[in-house]
C-alpha positions in Angstrom: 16.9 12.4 -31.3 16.9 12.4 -27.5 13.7 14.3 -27.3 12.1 11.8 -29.4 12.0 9.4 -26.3 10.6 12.3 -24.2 7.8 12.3 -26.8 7.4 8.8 -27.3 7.3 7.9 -22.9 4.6 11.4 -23.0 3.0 9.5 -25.9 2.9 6.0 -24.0 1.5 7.6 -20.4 -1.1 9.7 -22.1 -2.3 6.5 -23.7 -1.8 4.4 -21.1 -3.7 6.3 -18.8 -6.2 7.5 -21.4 -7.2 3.7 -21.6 -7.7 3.5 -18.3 -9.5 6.2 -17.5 -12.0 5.8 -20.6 -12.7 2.8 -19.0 -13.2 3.9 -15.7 -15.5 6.4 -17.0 -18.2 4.1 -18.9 -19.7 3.3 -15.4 -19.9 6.9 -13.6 -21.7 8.5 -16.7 -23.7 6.1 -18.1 -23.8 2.9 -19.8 -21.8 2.4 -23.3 -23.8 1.3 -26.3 -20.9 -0.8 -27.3 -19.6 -4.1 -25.7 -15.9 -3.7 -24.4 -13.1 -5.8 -22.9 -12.6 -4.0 -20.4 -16.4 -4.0 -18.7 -15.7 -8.0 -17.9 -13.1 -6.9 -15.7 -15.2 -4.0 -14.6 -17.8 -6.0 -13.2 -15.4 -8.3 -11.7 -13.1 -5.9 -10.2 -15.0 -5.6 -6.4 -15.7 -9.5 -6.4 -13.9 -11.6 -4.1 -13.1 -13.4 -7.3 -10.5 -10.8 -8.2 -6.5 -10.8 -6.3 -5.9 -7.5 -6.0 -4.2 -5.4 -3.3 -5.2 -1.7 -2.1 -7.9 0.3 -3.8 -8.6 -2.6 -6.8 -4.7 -2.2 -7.9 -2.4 -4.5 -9.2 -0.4 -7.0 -6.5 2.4 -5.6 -8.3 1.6 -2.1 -7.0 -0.1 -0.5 -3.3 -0.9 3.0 -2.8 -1.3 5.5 0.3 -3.8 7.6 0.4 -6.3 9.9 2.1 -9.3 10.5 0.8 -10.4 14.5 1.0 -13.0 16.3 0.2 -12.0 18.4 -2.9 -15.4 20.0 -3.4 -14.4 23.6 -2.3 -11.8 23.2 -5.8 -15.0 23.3 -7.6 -15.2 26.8 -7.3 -12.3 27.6 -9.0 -11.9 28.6 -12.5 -9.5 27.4 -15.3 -8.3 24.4 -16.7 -8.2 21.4 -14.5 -5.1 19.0 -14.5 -3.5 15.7 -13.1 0.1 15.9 -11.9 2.2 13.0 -11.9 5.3 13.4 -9.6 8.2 10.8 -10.2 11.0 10.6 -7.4 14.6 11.2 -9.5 16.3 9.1 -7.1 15.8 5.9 -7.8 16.6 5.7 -11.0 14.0 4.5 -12.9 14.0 3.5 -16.8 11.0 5.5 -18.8 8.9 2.3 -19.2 8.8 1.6 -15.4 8.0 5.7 -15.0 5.2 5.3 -17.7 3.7 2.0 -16.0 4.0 3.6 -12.6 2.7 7.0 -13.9 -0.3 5.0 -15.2 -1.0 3.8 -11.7 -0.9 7.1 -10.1 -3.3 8.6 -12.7 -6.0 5.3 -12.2 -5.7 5.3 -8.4 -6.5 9.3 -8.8 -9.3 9.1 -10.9 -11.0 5.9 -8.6 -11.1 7.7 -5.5 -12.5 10.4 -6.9 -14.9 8.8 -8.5 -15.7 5.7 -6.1 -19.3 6.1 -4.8 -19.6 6.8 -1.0 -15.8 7.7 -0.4 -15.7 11.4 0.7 -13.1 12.4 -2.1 -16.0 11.6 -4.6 -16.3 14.9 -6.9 -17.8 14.2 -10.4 -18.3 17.6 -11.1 -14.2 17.9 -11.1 -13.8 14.8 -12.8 -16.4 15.8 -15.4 -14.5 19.3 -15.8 -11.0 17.2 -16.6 -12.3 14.7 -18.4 -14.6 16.8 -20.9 -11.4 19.5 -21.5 -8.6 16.5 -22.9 -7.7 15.2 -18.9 -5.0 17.0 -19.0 -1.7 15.5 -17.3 1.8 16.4 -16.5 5.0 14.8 -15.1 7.1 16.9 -12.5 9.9 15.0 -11.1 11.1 15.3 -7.1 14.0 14.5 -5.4 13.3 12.2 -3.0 10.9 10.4 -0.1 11.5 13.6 1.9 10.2 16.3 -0.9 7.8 14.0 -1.6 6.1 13.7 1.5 6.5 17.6 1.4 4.1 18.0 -1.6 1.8 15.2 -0.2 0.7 17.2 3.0 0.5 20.4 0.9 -2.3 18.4 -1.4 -3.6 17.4 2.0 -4.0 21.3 3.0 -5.2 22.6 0.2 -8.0 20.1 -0.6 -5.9 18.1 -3.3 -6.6 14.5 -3.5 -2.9 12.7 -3.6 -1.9 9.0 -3.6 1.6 7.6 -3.7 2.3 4.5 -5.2 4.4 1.7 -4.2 6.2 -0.4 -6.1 6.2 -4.7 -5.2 10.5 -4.4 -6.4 9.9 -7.6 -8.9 12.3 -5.2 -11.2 14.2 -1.9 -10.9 13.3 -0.9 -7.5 13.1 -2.5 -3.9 10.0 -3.3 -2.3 7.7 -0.6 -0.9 9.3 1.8 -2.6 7.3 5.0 -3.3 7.9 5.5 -6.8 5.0 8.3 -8.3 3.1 10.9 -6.5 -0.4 11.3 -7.9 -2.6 15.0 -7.8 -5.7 15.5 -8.4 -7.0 16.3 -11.1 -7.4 20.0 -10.0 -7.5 23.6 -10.8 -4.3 24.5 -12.0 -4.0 27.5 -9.9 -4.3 24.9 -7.0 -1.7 22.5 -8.0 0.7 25.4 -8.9 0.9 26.3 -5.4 1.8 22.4 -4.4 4.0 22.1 -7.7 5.0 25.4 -8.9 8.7 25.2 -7.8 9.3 21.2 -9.8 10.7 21.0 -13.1 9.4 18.7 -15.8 10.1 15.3 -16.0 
């Protein structure tokens, strides 16, 4: 019974993010022959229409990032993934890890794909998305190891953004809450991620 709510939060982030990401996607390969809710909001989301906070995110959420250019990656083979890292120390119920999860993975997947920025890399996107967008959840200890893994994505060409939380509910304010990577080669993100454990 207890792994049946590690299957059903895995469940809920995959879809969450899967969602999101399918909607992000209608606009950097092409037009969709179908009319969807979400291209409203879409074409909306740059106007000055729009409250949002950093990068097109929620005011519930900010992010830090730096955008790098994760071209070289392309020439690496294998099976590309996103890694989610959630910080064990605050304490976090699965919901809040699956909404702030969700986050990560969107605020990944924009910068990547935003059109000028120099972490724009289709190619890599394309290679993720066309082989399932394969995600996982590692968890760290703290701000500390986290910052750790963040200059190591930094080093090694891995795009990486760390959301903050807005502490309306389990956390306080500011609080960096989920450590997004990539997506990448897996070899690559071994090397930032290889000593975590699942989440």
């Amino acid at each position: 019974m207890p792994h049946l709510f590690q299957y059903l939060t895995i469940a809920t982030i995959s879809l969450v993010t899967g969602c999101c990401i399918g909607a992000l996607i209608a606009p950097v390969y092409g037009p969709s022959p179908v009319s969807s809710p979400f291209q409203s909001l879409l074409s909306t989301a740059g106007s000055s229409e729009t409250p949002s906070s950093a990068e097109g995110l929620s005011d519930d959420e900010d992010q830090d990032g730096v955008a790098i250019d994760s071209r070289p990656l392309n020439e690496i083979p294998g099976e590309c993934r996103m890694a989610l890292v959630i910080r064990a120390d605050l304490g976090m119920q699965k919901g809040k890890i699956a909404a702030q999860c969700a986050h990560a993975a969107v605020a990944c997947y924009r910068l990547m794909s935003e059109p000028g920025s120099e972490a724009q890399n289709l190619p890599l996107l394309q290679r993720w998305n066309n082989r399932g967008q394969a995600k996982i959840t590692l968890k760290c200890s703290g701000m500390d190891e986290m910052d750790t893994l963040f200059a190591k994505a930094m080093s090694l060409n891995v795009n990486a953004y760390i959301v903050h939380d807005a502490g309306r509910t389990q956390v306080e304010a500011g609080s960096a809450t989920v450590l997004g990577l990539g997506p990448a080669p897996k070899p690559v993100l071994d090397l930032i991620t290889g000593d975590l454990k699942l989440y």
